[in-house]
N, C-alpha and C positions, 0 to 999 in steps of 0.2 A: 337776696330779697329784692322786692320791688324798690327802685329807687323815685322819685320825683320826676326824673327824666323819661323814667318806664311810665308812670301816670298819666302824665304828658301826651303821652303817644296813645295811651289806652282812651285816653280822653276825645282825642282826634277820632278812632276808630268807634268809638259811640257817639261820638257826636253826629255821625251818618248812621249807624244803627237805631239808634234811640228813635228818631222821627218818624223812620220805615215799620218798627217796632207801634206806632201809634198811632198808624195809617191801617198797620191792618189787625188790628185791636179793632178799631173804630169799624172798618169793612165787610173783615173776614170775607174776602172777594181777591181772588185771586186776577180779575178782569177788572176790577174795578182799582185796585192797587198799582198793575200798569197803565191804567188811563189816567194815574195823577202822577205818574212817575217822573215825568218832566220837573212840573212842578212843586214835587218833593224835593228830587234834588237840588233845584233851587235854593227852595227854604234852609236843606239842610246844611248847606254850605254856605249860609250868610250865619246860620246856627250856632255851626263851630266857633266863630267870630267872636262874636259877642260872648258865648258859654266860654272859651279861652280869655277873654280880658274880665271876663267876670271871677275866674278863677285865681287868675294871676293876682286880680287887684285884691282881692278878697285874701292872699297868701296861701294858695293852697297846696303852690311847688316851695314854698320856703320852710316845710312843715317837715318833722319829725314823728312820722305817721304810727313810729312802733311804738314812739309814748304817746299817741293820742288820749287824748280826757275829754272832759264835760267841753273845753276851751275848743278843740278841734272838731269836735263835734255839733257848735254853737256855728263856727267858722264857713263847714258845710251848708250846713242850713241858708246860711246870711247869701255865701254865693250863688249858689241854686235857686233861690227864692228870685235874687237880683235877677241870673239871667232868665227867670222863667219870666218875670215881668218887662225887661224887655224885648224878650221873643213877644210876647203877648202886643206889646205895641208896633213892635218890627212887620210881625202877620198883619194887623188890624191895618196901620196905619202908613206904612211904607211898601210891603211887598204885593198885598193886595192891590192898593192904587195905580202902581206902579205896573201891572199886570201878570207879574209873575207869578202870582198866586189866584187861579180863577174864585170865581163868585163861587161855584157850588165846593171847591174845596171845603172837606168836612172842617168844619171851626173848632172840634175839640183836640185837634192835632195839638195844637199848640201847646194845652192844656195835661194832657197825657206825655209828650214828651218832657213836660218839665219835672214829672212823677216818677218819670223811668232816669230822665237825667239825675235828678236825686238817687235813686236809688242803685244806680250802676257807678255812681262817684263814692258813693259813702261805703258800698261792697268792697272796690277796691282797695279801699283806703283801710277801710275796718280790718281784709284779712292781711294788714300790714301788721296791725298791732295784735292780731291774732295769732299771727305767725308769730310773733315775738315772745305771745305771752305760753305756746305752749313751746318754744324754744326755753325757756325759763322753768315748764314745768319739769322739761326732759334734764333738764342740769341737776335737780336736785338730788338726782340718784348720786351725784359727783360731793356734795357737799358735805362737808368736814366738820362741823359744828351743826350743832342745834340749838337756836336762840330764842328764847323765851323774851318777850316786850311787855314791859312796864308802861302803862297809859295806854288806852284803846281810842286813841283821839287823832288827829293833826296829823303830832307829830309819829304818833307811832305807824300812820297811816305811811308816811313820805318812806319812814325807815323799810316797812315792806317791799314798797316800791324799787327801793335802792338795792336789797338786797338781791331783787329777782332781775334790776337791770344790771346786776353784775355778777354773773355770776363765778365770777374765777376767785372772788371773794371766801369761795366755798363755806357760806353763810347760809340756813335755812332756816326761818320761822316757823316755830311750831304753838305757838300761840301767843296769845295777851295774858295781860292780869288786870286789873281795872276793879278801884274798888266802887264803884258808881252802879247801883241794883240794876240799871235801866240796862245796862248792858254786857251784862249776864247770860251767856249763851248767845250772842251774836258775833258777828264774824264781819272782817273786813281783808279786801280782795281774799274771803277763800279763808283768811288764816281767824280760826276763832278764837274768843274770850274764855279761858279754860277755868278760870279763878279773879280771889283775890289775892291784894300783895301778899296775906297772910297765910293764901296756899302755895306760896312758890315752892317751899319744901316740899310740899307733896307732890306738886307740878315736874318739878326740875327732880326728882325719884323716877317718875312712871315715864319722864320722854326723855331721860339722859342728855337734858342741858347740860 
């Protein structure tokens, strides 16, 4: 699977796509796209800079992408946002002046690459724990028991978790029990609320816990 150091590298190769990607978005001009291609390049490679320490500092090579959550998902957001704000000043305030970036250069470049920058970090990263999660689906054909979970809360939430990150455990959930009305027919990652405590016999009859 993708590792951190693979991101790494994917990251570098959109960090030049992504801005090209918002040049001709904004154009659609195949003549107009090589008359700022100078000065694309430029941008694009002062881009990677900044989009790479913003990632780094943000931890986004120190991450364990197959258990990605709410937490690595907040992560993205924070670094992306960072470097699209200072691309935003880098353009206005630095490369602009500086002349590497002319006057008529479209101004929503900036703006657009930090939409696609988003959205080509959190692709890759996302189908890390996607890969993971239907690597867990295919295990369960292997699995030896069928567990039934008391509490449809917290902790019965982690217990899911665990069992689907492990799967040589030959452990599979087949539902909750919860005696709480409110959640009654809901489901968490996928595995549902089948009863209460006081259906487990019935429960644990029909799915051969």
């Amino acid at each position: 699977g993708l590792r951190n150091r693979h991101l790494f590298m994917l990251d570098i190769v959109f960090g030049y796509l992504t801005p090209s990607m918002a040049l001709w978005l904004r154009l659609e001009s195949v003549e107009g796209f090589l008359h700022y291609f100078l000065p694309l390049a430029g941008y694009a490679s002062a881009g990677i800079l900044w989009k790479l320490l913003c990632f780094r500092g943000c931890g986004l090579y120190t991450r364990q992408w197959r258990y990605a959550s709410v937490e690595e998902g907040i992560g993205l957001l924070k670094a992306t946002g960072v470097a699209m704000i200072i691309g935003l000043g880098a353009f206005f305030f630095v490369l602009k002046p500086a002349g590497v970036i002319p006057e008529d250069f479209p101004r929503s470049v900036p703006f657009i690459d930090g939409m696609l920058t988003l959205l080509f970090a959190s692709g890759t990263r996302l189908s890390v724990r996607f890969g993971h999660y239907l690597q867990g689906e295919r295990s369960k054909g292997g699995a030896t028991e069928q567990i039934l979970i008391a509490g449809a809360g917290d902790a019965g939430s982690i217990i899911v978790k665990e069992m689907r990150r492990n799967p040589q455990l030959g452990l599979m959930p087949v539902g909750f029990v919860d005696d709480d009305p409110e959640k009654a027919g809901q489901s968490i990652h996928g595995v549902h609320v089948l009863g209460k405590l006081a259906d487990i016999p019935r429960i644990v009859a029909e799915h051969g816990v």
